[in-house]
Structures are given as structure tokens and as C-alpha cells.
C-alpha positions as MATLAB code, in Angstrom:
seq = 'XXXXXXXXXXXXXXXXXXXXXXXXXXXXXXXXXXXXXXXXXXXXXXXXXXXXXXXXXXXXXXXXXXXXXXXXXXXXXXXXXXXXXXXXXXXXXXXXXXXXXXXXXXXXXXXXXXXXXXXXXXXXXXXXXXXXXXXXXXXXXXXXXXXXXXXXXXXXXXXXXXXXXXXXXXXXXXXXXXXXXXXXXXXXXXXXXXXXXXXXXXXXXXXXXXXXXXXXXXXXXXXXXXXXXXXXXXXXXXXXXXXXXXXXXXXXXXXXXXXXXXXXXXXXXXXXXXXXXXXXXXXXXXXXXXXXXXXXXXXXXXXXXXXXXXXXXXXXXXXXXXXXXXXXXXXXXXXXXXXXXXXXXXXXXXXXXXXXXXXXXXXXXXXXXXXXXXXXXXXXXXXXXXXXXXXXXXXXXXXXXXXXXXXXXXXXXXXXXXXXXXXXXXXXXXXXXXX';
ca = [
     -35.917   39.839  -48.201;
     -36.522   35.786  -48.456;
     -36.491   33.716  -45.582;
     -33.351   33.297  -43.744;
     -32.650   30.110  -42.624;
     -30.016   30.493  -39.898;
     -30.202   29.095  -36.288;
     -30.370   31.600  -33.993;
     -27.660   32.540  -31.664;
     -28.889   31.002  -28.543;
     -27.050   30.185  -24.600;
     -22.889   30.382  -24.296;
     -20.869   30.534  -27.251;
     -17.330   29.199  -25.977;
     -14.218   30.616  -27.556;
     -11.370   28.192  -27.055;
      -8.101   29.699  -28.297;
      -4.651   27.662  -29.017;
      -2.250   30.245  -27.638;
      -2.937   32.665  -24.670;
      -0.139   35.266  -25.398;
      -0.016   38.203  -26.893;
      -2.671   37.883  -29.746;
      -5.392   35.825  -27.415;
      -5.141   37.854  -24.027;
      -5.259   41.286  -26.396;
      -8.661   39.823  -28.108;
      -9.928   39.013  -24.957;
      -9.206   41.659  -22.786;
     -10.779   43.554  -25.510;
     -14.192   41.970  -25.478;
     -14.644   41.993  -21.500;
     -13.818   45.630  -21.551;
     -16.287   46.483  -24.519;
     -18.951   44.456  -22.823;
     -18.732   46.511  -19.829;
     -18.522   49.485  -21.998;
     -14.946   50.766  -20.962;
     -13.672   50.183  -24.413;
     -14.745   49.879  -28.507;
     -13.964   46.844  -30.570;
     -11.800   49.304  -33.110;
     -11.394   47.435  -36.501;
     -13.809   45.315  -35.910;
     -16.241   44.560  -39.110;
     -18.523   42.893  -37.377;
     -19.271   45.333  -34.812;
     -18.563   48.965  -36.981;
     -19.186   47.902  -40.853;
     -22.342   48.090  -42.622;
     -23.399   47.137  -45.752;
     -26.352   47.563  -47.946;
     -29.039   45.407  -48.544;
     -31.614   45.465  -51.294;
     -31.993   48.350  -54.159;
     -34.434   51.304  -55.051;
     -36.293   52.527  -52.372;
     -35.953   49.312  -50.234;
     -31.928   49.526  -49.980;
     -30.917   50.271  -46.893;
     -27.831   50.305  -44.487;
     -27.140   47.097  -41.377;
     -25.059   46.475  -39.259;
     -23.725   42.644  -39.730;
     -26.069   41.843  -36.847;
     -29.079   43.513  -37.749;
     -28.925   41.565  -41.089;
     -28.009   37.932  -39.415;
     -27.844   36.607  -35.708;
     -24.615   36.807  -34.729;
     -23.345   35.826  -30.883;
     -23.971   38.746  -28.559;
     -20.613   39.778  -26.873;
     -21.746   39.216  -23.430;
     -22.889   35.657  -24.054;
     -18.534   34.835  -24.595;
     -16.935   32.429  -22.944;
     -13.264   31.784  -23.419;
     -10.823   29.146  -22.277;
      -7.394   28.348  -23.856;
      -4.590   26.401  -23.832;
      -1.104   27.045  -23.764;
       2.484   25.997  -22.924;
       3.047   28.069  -20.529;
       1.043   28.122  -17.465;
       0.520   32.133  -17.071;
      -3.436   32.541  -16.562;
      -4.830   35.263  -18.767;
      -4.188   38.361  -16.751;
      -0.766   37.776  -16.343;
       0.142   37.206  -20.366;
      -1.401   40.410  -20.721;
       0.730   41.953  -18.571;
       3.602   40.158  -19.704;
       2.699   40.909  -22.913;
       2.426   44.553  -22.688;
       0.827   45.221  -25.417;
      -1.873   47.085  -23.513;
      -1.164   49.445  -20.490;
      -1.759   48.035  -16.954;
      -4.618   50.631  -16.430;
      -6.622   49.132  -19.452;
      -6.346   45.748  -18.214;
      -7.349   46.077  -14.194;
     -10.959   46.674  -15.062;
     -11.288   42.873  -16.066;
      -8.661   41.712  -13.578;
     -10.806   39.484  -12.275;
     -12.478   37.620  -14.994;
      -8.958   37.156  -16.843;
      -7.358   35.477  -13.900;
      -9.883   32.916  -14.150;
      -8.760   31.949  -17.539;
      -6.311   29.434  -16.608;
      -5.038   27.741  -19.670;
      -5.090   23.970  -19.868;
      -1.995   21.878  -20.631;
      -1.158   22.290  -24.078;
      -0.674   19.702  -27.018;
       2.829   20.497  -27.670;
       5.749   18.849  -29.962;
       9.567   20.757  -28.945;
      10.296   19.973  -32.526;
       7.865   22.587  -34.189;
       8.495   25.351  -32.211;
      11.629   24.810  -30.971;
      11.871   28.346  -29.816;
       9.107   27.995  -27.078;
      10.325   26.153  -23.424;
       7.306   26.325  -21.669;
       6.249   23.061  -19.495;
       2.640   23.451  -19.228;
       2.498   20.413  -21.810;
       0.310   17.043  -22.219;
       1.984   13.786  -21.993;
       0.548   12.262  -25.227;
       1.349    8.031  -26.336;
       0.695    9.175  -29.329;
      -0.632   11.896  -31.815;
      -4.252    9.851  -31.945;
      -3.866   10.054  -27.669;
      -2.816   13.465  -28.411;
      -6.029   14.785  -30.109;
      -8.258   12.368  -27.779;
      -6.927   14.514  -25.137;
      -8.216   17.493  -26.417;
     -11.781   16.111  -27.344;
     -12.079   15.752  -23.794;
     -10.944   19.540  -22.651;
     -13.719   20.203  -25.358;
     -16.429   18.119  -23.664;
     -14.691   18.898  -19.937;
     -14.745   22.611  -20.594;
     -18.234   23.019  -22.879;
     -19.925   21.191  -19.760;
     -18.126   23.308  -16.938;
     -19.247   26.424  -18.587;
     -22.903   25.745  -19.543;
     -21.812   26.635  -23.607;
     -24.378   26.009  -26.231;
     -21.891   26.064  -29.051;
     -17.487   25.970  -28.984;
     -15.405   27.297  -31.499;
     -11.942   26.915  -31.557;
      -9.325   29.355  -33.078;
      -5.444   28.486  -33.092;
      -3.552   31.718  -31.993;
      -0.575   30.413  -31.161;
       3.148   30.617  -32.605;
       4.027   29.518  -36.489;
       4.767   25.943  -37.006;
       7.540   24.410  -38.888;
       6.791   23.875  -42.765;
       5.019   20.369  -43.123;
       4.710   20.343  -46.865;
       1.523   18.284  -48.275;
       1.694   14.476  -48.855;
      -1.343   13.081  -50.318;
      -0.045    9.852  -49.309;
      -0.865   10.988  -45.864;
      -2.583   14.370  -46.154;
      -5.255   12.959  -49.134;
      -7.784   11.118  -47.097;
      -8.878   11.595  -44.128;
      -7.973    7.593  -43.300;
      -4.851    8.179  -44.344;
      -4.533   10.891  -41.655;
      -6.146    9.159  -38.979;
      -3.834    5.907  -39.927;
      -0.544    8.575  -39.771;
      -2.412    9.806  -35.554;
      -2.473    6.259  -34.387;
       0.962    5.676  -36.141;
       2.298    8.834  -34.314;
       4.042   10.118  -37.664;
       5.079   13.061  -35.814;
       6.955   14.441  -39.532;
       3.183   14.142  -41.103;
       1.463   15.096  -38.388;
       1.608   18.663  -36.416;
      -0.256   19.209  -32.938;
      -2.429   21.828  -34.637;
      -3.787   19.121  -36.720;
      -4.728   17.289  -33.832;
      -5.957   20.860  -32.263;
      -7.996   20.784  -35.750;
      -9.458   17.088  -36.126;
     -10.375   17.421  -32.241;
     -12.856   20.741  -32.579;
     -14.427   19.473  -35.967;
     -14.800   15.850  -33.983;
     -16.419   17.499  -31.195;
     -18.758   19.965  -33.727;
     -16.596   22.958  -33.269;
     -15.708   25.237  -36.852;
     -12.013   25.802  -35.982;
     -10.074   28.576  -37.241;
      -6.216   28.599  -38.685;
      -4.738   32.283  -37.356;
      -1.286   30.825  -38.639;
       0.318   29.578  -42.011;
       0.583   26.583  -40.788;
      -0.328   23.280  -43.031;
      -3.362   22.287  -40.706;
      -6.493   22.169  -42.209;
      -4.919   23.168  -45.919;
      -5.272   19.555  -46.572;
      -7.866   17.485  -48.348;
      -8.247   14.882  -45.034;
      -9.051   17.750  -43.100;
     -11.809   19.238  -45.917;
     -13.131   15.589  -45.828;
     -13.484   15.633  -42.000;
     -15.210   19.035  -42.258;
     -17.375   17.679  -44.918;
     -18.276   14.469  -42.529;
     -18.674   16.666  -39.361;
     -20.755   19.440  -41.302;
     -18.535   22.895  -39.627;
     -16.632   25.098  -41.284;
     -13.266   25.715  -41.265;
     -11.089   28.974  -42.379;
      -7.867   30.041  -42.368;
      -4.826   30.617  -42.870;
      -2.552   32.968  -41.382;
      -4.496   36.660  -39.805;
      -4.162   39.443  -42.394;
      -2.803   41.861  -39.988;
       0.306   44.429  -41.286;
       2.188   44.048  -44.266;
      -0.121   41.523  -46.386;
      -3.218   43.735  -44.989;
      -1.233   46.254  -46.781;
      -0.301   44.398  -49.840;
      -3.419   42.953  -50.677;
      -5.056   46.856  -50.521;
      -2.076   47.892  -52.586;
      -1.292   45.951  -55.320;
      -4.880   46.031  -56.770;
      -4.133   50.101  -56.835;
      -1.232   48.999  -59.519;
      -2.931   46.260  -61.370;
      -6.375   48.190  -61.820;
      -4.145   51.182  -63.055;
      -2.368   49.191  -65.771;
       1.293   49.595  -64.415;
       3.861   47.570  -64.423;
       6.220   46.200  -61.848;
       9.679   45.285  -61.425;
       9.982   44.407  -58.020;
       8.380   44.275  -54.322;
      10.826   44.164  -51.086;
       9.198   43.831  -47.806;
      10.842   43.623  -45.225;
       9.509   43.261  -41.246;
      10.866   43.743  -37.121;
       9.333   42.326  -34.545;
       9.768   41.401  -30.919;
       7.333   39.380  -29.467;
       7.367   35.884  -28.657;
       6.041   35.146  -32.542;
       8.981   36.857  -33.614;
      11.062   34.800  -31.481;
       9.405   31.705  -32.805;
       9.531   33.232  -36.132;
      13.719   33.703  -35.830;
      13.865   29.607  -36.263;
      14.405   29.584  -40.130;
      12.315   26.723  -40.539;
       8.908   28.475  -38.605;
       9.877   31.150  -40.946;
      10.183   29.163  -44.358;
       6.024   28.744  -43.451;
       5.356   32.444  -43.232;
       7.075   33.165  -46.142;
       5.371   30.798  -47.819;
       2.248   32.245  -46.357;
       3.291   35.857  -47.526;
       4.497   35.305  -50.643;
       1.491   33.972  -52.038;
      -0.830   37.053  -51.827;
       0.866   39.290  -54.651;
       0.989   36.497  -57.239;
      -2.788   36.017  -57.003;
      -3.515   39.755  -57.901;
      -1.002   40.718  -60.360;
      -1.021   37.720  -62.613;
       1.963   37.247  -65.696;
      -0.456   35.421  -67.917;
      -3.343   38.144  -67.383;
      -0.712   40.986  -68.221;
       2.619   39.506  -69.550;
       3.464   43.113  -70.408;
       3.307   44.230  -67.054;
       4.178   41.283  -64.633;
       6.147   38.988  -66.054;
       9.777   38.020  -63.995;
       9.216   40.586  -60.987;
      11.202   39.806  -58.204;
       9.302   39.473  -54.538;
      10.962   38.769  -51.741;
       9.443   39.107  -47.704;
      11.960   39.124  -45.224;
      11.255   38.991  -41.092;
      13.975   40.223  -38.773;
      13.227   39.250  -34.959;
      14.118   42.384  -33.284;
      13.210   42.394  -29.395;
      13.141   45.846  -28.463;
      10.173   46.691  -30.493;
       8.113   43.696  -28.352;
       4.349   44.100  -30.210;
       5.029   46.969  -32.048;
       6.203   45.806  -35.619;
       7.207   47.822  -38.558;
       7.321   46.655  -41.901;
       8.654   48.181  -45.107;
       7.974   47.729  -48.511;
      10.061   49.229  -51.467;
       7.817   48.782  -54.543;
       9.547   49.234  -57.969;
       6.574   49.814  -60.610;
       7.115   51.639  -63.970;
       4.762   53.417  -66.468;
       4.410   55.046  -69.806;
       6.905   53.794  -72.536;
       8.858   51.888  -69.885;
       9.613   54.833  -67.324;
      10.555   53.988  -63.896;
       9.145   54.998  -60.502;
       8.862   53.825  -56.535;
       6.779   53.669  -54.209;
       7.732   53.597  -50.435;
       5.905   52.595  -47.635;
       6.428   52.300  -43.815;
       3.893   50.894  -41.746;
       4.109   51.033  -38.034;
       1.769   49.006  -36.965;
       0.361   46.958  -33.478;
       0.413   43.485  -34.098;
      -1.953   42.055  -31.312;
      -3.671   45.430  -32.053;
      -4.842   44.574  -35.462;
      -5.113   41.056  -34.820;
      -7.351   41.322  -31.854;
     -10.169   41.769  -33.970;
      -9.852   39.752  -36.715;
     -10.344   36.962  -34.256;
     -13.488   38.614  -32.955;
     -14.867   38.369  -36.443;
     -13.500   35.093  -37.337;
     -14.962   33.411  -34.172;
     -18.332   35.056  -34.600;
     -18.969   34.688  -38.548;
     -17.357   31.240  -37.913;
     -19.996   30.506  -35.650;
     -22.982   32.199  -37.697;
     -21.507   29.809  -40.605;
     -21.922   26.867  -38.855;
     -26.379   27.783  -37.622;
     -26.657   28.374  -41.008;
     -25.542   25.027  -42.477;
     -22.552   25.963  -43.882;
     -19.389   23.739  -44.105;
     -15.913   23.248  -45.331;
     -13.973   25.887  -46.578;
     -15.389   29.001  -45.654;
     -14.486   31.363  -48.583;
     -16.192   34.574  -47.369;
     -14.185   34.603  -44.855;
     -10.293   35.677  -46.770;
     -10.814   39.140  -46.413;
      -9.902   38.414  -42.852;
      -6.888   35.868  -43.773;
      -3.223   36.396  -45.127;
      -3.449   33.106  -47.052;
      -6.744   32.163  -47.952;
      -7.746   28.296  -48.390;
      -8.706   26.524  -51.667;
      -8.965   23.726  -53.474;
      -5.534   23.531  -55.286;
      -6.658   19.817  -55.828;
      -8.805   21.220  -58.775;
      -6.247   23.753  -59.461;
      -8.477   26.945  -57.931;
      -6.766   30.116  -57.451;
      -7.203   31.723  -53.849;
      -8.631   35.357  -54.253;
      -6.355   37.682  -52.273;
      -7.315   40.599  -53.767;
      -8.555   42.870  -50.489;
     -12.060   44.508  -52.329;
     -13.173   41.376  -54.067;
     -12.675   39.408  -50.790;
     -14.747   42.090  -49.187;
     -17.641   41.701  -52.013;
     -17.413   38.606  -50.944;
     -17.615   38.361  -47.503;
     -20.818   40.916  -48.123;
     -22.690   38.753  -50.320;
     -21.965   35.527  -48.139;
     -23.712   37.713  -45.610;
     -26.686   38.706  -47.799;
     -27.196   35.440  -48.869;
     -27.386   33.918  -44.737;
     -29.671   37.048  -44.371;
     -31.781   36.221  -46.587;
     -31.022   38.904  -49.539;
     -30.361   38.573  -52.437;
     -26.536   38.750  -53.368;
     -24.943   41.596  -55.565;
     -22.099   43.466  -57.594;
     -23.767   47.189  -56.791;
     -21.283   49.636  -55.444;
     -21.945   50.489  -52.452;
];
């Protein structure tokens, strides 16, 4: 092993979440019942996986932690804000994902989570009605305001470090103008000009934490920090940023999938998915316009795996379509199905069917464990911009589509990935060995 050069993971690490519904008061329910010991961080990498480090006779099996410093559970902080005013006890009962019984053990540190007034525009979520909302001049007023819950809330709680991850509901589609988007003076030019159709609040969520020295994290497919202004800002702040969208059913799915027919040589015809859901994302998601984002977001992962050009034989003119059906009776529990028409030797055709009834706050719960804490190790050890080793956890990873990269979404490369990123912080040596 060479030296690692990473910061260690001293004092508070605040978690500041966009969003305490579902998602948020699952993840951090979670955590303060794991820290007492009354429940395990399931599907959590960075508390279960372990990978190997060096070969021969020195290789040997880690944990994530015992290879880098990562932020000890019990030294988590959280805050949020949110549009409605519901502290965090009482959106996890009013989310019901979890049982009542699995929440009372940490009544009393969730009803101190009181979420702050949100930075909130009616127009890109028109679904939502809550009124615990900042009265913002403007989108630059708008983002001060949240520099100072930042500072206010860093300062209240005695936190070493902040990170801030948006779990909140799906935007409306802002599509990318580099007149606007481009630079990050351009952007700043479009705040103070309140250009509410360039600018959405989670870009003022986004330019506030990376102001203030926070990474921030994109756990939607919104156009937030997809842009080059926000890469620049990154760049000039020195955190990371990562996103977009958490890989939590179908794509989680799909990206584990589709590399089973590509590596096999077959061919395909067509993928259908289609999804139900019933929480208040689904409700958001109903508005076809928060939906033309996700599908945006979802449709991307297949095209990156099973390339036409690679194999025109095999994928040229499929047909993919993703669907999302807001169905309120099923609440958190969503169930997505995908009808998958490959075909084989000399042209034969075949299906495959699969139905996956899945949690959604369930699986997504610790995704943003791992994306707060590697987000956090990223930042002590220098690192900053996109982080890259961090798509295994995303539905639609970031790039740089300015120089025309292609995003890996391919589910074992991004986890060879996300090893080696880890190696390399540790102070191994990265590799291409199975494990």
C-alpha cells in the first residue's frame, strides 16, 4: 500500500437533505436505528461490501472503511428542508413506508428534525401545495437564502463538514442552454435576472452547498448540476458533485440485465417497462412534464450498454419505451415490469419477463447513505467535479457530453469502478482482477 492522502473523518458531518418525505425520513430513520443497534443498513455498500486489495499473498478482503476513512454513523447530523412543515417523525409516519413500531425507538431525535422553509417555485412541481416556502426577490435572493441555512445550521450543530443531497420530487424538464447553462457567469447573470424558465430552485439548492464548500448530490433527473456552469463552480469551489437520478428499481434492474444480453451476443427487438406507484413522487411524477424528465432519465441507461454501432447486427432500430402510471393504492410499494423481446440463433425469437416488486424508499434509503458518505470521503481527499465512481449508485450518470463522452451505465463496470476509485483514495494500487 502507498500513502493515502485523504483527510481524516474528523467532528460532525451534517447531512442536509432537499426533501423530508418518504425517501429522506426512510434514510434517516434508518441510520438512528442502526446506530443504536436496533436495525442493519441492508443494501448498503458502504457498510456490507468488501473488496480486495492487493495480489499474491498480500491480497486481502476490507470493508470500504477499513480501506479509507469514511464518516462514522454516529458522528450524523441531519437537517432538511421541505415544503411542507411535517418535522421528521411525522413524514415517516405519514409516509408509511416503515411500521410505527420501527420508528418509536428514534421518536425523539426525529421530531427534532424540523425542516426549514423550502426554496420552492409552484411551477416545477405543480403537483406539491405545501406552504412551508421562502419568500425569495429573486432566484440570486433565493440561493443567498440557503447559504445562510448552511452557515445558520453548520454553526447550530457544531458540524465539521455539510453535505447536501436533493431528495425531493422530479422537476419539470429544463433542457440545456449554453447561452445560459455554459458558464458559470452566464448562470449567475440568469439568478440575479430571476430567469425562472433557465433557472430551477435545485440549482440554487446546488450553487448554494458548492458556495458554502458542501459536495451536493442530484437523487433526481433533474437538469441541476448536468450543466457546464455548475462543473465550473465545482471546479472553482474544489467539491464534488454526483448525480443524477438514485438507481433504485427498474434501471437497477436494467443496467444488471442488459449486460446479461449484450455479453451473450443476442439480439434485441424491443424493451417495455412499464411502472405503479403511489407516493407523493408518483403524484409529482403524474404531471406529464415532471415525467418527460424521468423518462429522459430512464431511457438513457439501455442505449449506453447495448450500442447499434458496436453490434449493428444485434441492436440496431429496437424499440424502448418506459412508461410510469401513478397508482395510489400501492403508496411506496412500486412494481415495475419489463417485457424484453431478444432473439438468437439464425434470427429465432424469444422473451424475457420480469416483475419486480420492489420498496422504493427501501432501496433508496441507502443509496443516499453511500452517496453522502463517499461524497464526503471525495471531497478530504481532494477530489472535485464530477464524481464518476460514484454511477453505480445513479440512474443517469453525469458526463461531459461537451466533449461528446459516453456515460457508463453498465452496472459491473460502474462497480469496477467505484472499487478502484476506492483503491486509489486508499492508497492501492487500482485493478481489472476478478474478484
Amino acid at each position: 500500500m502507498e500513502k493515502m492522502n485523504v483527510k481524516p473523518a474528523t467532528g460532525k458531518l451534517g447531512v442536509l437533505c432537499v426533501g423530508l418525505g418518504a425517501v429522506t425520513s426512510t434514510f434517516m430513520t434508518g441510520v438512528l436505528m442502526a446506530r443504536k443497534g436496533l436495525a442493519k443498513p441492508v443494501g448498503s455498500m458502504t457498510q456490507y461490501d468488501k473488496m480486495r486489495v492487493g495480489r499474491g499473498e498480500n491480497k486481502k478482503y476490507l470493508h470500504y472503511g477499513e480501506i479509507v476513512p469514511l464518516a462514522n454513523l454516529n458522528d450524523i447530523v441531519f437537517g432538511a428542508w421541505d415544503v411542507y412543515p411535517a418535522n421528521a417523525y411525522e413524514s415517516a409516519i405519514n409516509a408509511e413506508v416503515l411500521k410505527e413500531k420501527d420508528i418509536n425507538p428514534v421518536k425523539d431525535e426525529l421530531e427534532k428534525i424540523v425542516p426549514m422553509k423550502a426554496a420552492f417555485d409552484h411551477n416545477y412541481a405543480s403537483r406539491l401545495d405545501g406552504d412551508n416556502v421562502k419568500d425569495c426577490k429573486n432566484r440570486w435572493d433565493m440561493m443567498e437564502q440557503l447559504r445562510e441555512d448552511i452557515r445558520n445550521f453548520k454553526v447550530a450543530n457544531n458540524c465539521d463538514r455539510i453535505v447536501v443531497l436533493w431528495a425531493a420530487s422530479t422537476e419539470i424538464y429544463v433542457p440545456v442552454d449554453e447561452k445560459i447553462h455554459g458558464t458559470l457567469a452566464a448562470l449567475e447573470q440568469a439568478m440575479k435576472d430571476d430567469d425562472k424558465a433557465h433557472i430551477a430552485p435545485s440549482m440554487c439548492y446546488a450553487y448554494a452547498a458548492l458556495s458554502e464548500g458542501c459536495p451536493f448530490i442530484m437523487g433526481a433527473p433533474n437538469t441541476t448540476v448536468d450543466i457546464p456552469a455548475m462543473w465550473e463552480l465545482a471546479e472553482k469551489t474544489k467539491m464534488p458533485i454526483a448525480g443524477k437520478d438514485f438507481k433504485t428499481g427498474q434501471t437497477l434492474v436494467k443496467s444488471g440485465f442488459a449486460p446479461i444480453i449484450g455479453t451473450r451476443c443476442l439480439g434485441l427487438d424491443g424493451w417495455f417497462s412499464t411502472n405503479i406507484l403511489g407516493n407523493r413522487d408518483g403524484l409529482v411524477l403524474d404531471e406529464p412534464a415532471n415525467f418527460h424528465t424521468k423518462e429522459v432519465s430512464k431511457l438513457s441507461t439501455l442505449e449506453s450498454i447495448l450500442v447499434p454501432e458496436d453490434q449493428p447486427d444485434l441492436y440496431t432500430d429496437y424499440y424502448h419505451k418506459v412508461r410510469i402510471n401513478y397508482y395510489p393504492p400501492r403508496n411506496d410499494n412500486k412494481e415495475g415490469w419489463d417485457n424484453i423481446d431478444i432473439f438468437g440463433w439464425m434470427g429465432y425469437p424469444m422473451q424475457i419477463k420480469i416483475n419486480f416488486l420492489c420498496r422504493d424508499s427501501i432501496l433508496a434509503a441507502p443509496l443516499c447513505l453511500d452517496l453522502v458518505l463517499l461524497s464526503d470521503l471525495a471531497a478530504r481527499a481532494g477530489r472535485f467535479g464530477i464524481q464518476r465512481f460514484l454511477s453505480f449508485f445513479l440512474k443517469s450518470p453525469m458526463h461531459d457530453y461537451t466533449e461528446n463522452e459516453i456515460p457508463v451505465n453498465h452496472l459491473f463496470q460502474q462497480y469496477a469502478i467505484l472499487k478502484n476509485a476506492i483503491r486509489e483514495m486508499g492508497g492501492y494500487e487500482a485493478d481489472q482482477e476478478i474478484d
